[in-house]
DOZA-33483 format. One line per 10 residues: number of its first residue (from 1); their letters; for each residue y, x, z of C-alpha. Coordinates in Angstrom, 2 decimals. Example, Ala and Ser with C-alpha at 12.3 -4.5 7.8 and 13.67 -1.06 7.14 Angstrom:
1	as	-4.50 12.30 7.80 | -1.06 13.67 7.14
END
This chain:
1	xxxxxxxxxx	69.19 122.52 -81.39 | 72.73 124.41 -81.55 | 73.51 122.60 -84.77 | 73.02 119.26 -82.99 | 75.29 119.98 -80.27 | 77.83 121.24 -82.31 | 77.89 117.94 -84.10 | 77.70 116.05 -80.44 | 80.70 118.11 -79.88 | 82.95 117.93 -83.31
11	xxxxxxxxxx	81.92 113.96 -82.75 | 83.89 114.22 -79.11 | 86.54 115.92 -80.16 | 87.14 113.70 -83.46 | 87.53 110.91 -81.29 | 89.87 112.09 -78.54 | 91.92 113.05 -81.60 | 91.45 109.82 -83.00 | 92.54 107.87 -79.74 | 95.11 110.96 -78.79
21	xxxxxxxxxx	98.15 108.80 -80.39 | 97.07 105.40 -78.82 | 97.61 107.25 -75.10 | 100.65 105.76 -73.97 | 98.83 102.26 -75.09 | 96.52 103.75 -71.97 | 99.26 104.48 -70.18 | 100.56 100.79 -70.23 | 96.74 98.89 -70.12 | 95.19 100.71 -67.76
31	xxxxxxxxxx	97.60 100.43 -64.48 | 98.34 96.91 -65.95 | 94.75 96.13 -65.49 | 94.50 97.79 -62.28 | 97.57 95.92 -60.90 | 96.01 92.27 -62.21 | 92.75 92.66 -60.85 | 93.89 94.07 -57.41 | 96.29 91.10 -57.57 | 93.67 88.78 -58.30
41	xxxxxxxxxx	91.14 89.97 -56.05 | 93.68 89.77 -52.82 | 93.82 86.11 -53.54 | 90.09 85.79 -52.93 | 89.57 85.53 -48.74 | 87.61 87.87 -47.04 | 84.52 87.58 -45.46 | 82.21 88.99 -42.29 | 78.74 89.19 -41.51 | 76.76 89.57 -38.57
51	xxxxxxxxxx	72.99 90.13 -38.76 | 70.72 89.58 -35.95 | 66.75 90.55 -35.47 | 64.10 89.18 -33.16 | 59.95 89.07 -33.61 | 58.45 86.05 -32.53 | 55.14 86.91 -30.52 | 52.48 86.12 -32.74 | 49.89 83.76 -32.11 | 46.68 84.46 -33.96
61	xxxxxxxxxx	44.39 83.63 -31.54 | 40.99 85.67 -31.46 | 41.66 86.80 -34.98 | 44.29 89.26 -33.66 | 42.15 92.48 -33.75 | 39.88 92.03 -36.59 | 43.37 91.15 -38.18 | 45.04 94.32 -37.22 | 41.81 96.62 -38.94 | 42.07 94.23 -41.92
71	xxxxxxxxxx	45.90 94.89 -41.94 | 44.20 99.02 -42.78 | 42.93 97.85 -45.71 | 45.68 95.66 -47.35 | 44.35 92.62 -46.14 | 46.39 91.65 -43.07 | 48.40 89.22 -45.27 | 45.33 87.01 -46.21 | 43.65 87.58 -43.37 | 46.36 87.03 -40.72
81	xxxxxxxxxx	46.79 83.67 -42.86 | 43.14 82.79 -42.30 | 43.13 83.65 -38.67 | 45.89 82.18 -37.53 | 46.63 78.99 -35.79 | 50.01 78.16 -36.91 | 50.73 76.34 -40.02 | 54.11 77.31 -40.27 | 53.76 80.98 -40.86 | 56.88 83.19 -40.32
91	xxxxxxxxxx	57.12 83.34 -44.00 | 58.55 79.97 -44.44 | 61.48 80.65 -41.65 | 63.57 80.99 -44.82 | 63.21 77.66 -45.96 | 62.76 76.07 -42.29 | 66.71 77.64 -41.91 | 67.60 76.42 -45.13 | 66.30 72.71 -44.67 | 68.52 70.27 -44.14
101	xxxxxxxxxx	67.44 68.61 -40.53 | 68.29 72.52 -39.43 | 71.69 72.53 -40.86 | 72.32 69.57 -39.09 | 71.65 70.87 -36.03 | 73.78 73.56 -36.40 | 76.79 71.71 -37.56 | 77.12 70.57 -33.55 | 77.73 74.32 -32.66 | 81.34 74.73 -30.94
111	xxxxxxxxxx	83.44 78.02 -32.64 | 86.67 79.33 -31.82 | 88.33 81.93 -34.18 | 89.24 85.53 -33.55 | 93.29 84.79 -32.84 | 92.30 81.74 -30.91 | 94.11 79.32 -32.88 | 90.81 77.16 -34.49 | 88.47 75.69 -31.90 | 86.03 72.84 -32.87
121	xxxxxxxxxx	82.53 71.91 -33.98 | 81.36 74.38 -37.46 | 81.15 70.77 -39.23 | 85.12 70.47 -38.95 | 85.78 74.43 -39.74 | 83.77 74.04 -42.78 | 85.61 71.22 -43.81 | 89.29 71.36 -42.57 | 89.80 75.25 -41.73 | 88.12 77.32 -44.91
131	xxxxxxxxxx	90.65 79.13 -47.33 | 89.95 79.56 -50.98 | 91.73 81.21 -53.83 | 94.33 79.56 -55.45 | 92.74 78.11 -58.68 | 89.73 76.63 -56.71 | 92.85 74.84 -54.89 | 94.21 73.72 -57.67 | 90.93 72.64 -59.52 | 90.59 70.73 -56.18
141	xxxxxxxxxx	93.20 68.89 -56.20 | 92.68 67.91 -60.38 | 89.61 66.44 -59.72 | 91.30 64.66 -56.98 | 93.34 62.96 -59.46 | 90.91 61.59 -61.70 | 88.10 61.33 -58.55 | 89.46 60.39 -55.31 | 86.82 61.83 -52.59 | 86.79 59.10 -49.56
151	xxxxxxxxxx	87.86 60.45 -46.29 | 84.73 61.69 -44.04 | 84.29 59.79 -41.43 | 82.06 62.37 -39.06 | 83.67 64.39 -36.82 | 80.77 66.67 -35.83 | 80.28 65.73 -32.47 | 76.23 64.66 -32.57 | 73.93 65.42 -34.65 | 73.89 64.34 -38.29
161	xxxxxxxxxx	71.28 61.85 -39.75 | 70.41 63.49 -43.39 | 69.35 60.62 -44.27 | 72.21 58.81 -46.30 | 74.71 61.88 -46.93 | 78.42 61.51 -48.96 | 78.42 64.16 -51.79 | 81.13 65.85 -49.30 | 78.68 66.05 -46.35 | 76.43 67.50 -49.04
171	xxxxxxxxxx	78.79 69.88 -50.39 | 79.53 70.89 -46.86 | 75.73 71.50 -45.99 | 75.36 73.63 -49.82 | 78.08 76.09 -48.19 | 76.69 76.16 -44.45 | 73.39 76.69 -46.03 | 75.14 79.44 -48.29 | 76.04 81.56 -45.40 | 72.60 82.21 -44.17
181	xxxxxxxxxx	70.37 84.49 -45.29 | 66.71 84.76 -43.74 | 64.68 87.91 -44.64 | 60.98 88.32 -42.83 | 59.03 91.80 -42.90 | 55.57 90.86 -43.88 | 54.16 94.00 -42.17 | 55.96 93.88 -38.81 | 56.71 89.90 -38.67 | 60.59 90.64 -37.93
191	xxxxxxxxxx	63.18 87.78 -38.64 | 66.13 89.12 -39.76 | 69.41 86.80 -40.12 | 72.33 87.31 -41.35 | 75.41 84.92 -41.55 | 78.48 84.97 -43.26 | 81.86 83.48 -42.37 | 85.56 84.01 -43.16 | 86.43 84.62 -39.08 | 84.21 88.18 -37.38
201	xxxxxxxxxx	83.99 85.63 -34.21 | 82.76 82.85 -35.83 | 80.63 84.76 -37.82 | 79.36 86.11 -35.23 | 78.98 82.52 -33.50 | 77.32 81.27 -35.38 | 74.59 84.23 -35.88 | 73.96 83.90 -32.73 | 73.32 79.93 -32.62 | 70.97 80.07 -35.28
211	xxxxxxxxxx	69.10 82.35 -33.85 | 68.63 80.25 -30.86 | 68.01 77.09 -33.15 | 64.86 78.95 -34.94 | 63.61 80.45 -31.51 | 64.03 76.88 -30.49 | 61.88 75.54 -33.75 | 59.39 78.12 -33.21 | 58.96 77.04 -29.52 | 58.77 73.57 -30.11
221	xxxxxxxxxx	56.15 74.02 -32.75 | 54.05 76.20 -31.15 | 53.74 74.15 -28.10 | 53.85 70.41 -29.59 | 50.47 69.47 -28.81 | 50.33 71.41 -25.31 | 53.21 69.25 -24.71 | 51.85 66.18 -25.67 | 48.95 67.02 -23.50 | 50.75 67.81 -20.52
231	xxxxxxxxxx	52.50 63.78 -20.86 | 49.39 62.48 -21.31 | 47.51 64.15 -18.16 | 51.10 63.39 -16.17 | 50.65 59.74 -16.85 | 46.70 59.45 -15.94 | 47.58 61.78 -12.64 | 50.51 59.18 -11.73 | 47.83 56.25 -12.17 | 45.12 57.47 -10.42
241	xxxxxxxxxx	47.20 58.40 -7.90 | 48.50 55.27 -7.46 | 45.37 53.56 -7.73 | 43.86 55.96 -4.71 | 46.64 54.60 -2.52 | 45.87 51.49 -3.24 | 42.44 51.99 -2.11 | 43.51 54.08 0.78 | 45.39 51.54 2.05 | 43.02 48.51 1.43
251	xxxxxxxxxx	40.52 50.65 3.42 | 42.89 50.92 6.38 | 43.70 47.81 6.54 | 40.52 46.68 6.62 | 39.14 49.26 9.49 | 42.27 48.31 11.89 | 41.74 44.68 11.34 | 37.77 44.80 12.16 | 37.94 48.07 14.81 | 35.90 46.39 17.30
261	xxxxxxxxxx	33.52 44.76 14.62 | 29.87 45.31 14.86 | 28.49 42.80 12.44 | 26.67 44.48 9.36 | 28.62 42.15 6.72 | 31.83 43.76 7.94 | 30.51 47.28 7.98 | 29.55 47.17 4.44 | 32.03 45.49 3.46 | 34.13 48.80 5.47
271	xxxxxxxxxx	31.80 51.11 3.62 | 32.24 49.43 0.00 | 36.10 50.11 0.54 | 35.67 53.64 1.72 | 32.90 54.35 -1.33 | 35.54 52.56 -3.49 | 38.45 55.03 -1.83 | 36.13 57.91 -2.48 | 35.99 57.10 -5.76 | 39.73 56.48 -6.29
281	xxxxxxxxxx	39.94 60.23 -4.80 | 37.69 61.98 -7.11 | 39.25 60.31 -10.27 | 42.77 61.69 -8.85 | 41.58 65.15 -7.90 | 39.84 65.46 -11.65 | 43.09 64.22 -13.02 | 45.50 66.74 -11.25 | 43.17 69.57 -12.26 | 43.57 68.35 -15.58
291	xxxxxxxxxx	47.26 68.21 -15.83 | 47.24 71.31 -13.80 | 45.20 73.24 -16.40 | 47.09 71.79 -19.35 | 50.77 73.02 -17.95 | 48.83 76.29 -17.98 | 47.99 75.93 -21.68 | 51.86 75.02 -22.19 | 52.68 78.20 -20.63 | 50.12 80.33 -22.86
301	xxxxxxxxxx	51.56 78.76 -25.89 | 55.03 78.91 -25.70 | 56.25 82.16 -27.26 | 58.04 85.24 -26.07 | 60.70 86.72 -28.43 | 61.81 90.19 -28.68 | 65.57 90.10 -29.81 | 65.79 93.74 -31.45 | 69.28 93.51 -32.61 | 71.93 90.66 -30.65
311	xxxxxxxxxx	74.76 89.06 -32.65 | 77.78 91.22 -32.64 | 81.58 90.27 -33.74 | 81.87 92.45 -37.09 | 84.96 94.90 -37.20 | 85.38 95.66 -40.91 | 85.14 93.01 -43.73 | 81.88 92.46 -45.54 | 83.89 92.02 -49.00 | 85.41 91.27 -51.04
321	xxxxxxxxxx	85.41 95.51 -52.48 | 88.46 94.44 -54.26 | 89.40 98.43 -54.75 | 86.27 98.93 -56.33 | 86.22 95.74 -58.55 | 90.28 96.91 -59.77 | 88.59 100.32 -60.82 | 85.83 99.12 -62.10 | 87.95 96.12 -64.30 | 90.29 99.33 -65.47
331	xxxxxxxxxx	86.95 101.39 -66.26 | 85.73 98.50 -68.42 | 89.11 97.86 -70.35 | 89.33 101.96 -70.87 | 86.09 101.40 -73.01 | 87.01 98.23 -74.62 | 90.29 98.94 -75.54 | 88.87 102.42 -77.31 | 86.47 100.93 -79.03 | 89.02 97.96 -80.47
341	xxxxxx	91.50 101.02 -81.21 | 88.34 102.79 -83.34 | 87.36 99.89 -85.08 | 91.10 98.95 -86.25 | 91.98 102.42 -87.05 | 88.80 103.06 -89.14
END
């Protein structure tokens, strides 16, 4: 064991003394590489993020318990999936954010920047108002020449129709969708979302607004049908309404017109109406419980949503570590440059 560290040792010191003459070739790469990378990586913008966190209140029906003693035994995940009423289950949030009909909607969203000076829809930021380095400039503006891209005619003002997009509406929707990132906890059912921007405010915007837009999914989902329901019952209620006020008021015309009337003919003709009022009634009354009782439905199935953690403006940049990236550019051409200097000097 001593001889082998020995040799690990005469090995070390035979090639410091080997590189020992080539250190002022260190002293000229090294800060040379530092300088071009730092240099380099100032030219690249900086960026925020804001994360926000909510849990949707689940809606497994009267699975919920046996779902929560499966959830003991590993098997909350297939179980939950089983039990559960929704077919959009929180895992798919991540795709539902990164679809495009949900990108549209958030292209609408009104920003203003930190110092003020940008305010318009997120459509027109992403397009008119993002900075890139240099050489993505210039490789811009080469394509340009031999490409022309046609002006874009949407200003952001209403909704998008994904239908028929330009390839620069569909760029534009690749780099919205680029700057969210949805993350769910299988065991706890927590959304996390985090968004990235160039601007802390907008960043932190536009968090916010797409948190709203999934609560907003989620709620609409959830209570589609208890909607539809609640139209349906609204329009029957309105009819039978309005068909027992017709009645009503064929039956009082009828009794003031024939007060003094003792004949039979009139009186059951009087007593057909009121049956036929009655009737009208009954209908209307069954029809307001039912639109009653279906509103009640639409309030059990829209969800509540905890928000754990709120969209806040972020103080410090996200990135880029350009610092680290210089060292760790001048760390990588240490060990290159030794091992060309071995190899030619061998």
């Amino acid at each position: 064991m001593e001889e082998v560290k020995n040799n690990k040792q005469l090995d070390f010191t035979a090639l410091v003394k080997k590189l020992w003459p080539h250190r002022k070739t260190y002293y000229k790469v090294l800060p040379a590489t530092l300088v071009a990378t730092y240099l380099l990586m100032v030219c690249i913008p900086r960026f925020y993020r804001c994360s926000v966190s909510l849990a949707p209140e689940a809606n497994s029906g009267s699975g919920g318990t046996l779902s929560s003693i499966a959830s003991q035994f590993g098997l909350g995940d297939a179980f939950g999936k089983m039990s559960s009423s929704d077919a959009i289950s929180a895992e798919i949030y991540p795709d539902v954010l990164a679809s495009q009909n949900f990108i549209a909607q958030l292209m609408t969203t009104e920003i203003t920047t930190k110092d003020a000076d940008v305010k318009c829809n997120y459509y027109t930021y992403l397009r008119d108002k993002q900075k890139a380095a240099w050489w993505n400039v210039l490789l811009v503006k080469v394509m340009e020449l031999f490409k022309p891209t046609p002006p874009d005619s949407y200003n952001g003002k209403e909704t998008l129709s994904v239908f028929n997009l330009t390839k620069r509406q569909k760029d534009i929707f690749d780099l919205a969708k680029s700057n969210i990132k949805c993350v769910v906890d299988k065991k706890t059912d927590v959304v996390s979302i985090t968004f990235t921007d160039q601007d802390p405010r907008v960043c932190a915007i536009m968090a916010d607004a797409t948190c709203q837009k999934l609560q907003e999914f989620i709620i609409d989902y959830r209570t589609n049908k208890a909607r539809i329901d609640c139209e349906y019952y609204e329009k029957l209620c309105k009819n039978s309404e309005k068909e027992y006020q017709e009645a009503l008021r064929a039956y009082a015309e009828y009794s003031d017109a024939h007060t003094s009337t003792i004949m039979t003919t009139y009186q059951a003709k009087q007593e057909s109406l009121e049956n036929e009022m009655q009737a009208k009634y009954n209908v209307y009354t069954a029809m307001n419980t039912q639109r009653q009782s279906a509103y009640a439905k639409l309030q059990e199935a829209t969800p509540a949503f905890t928000v754990i953690e709120s969209a806040s403006m972020p103080v410090k940049p996200a990135g880029p570590k350009r610092m680290m990236v210089s060292i760790a550019m001048m760390m990588l051409s240490f060990f290159v440059l030794s091992g060309w200097l071995l190899v030619k000097k061998s």
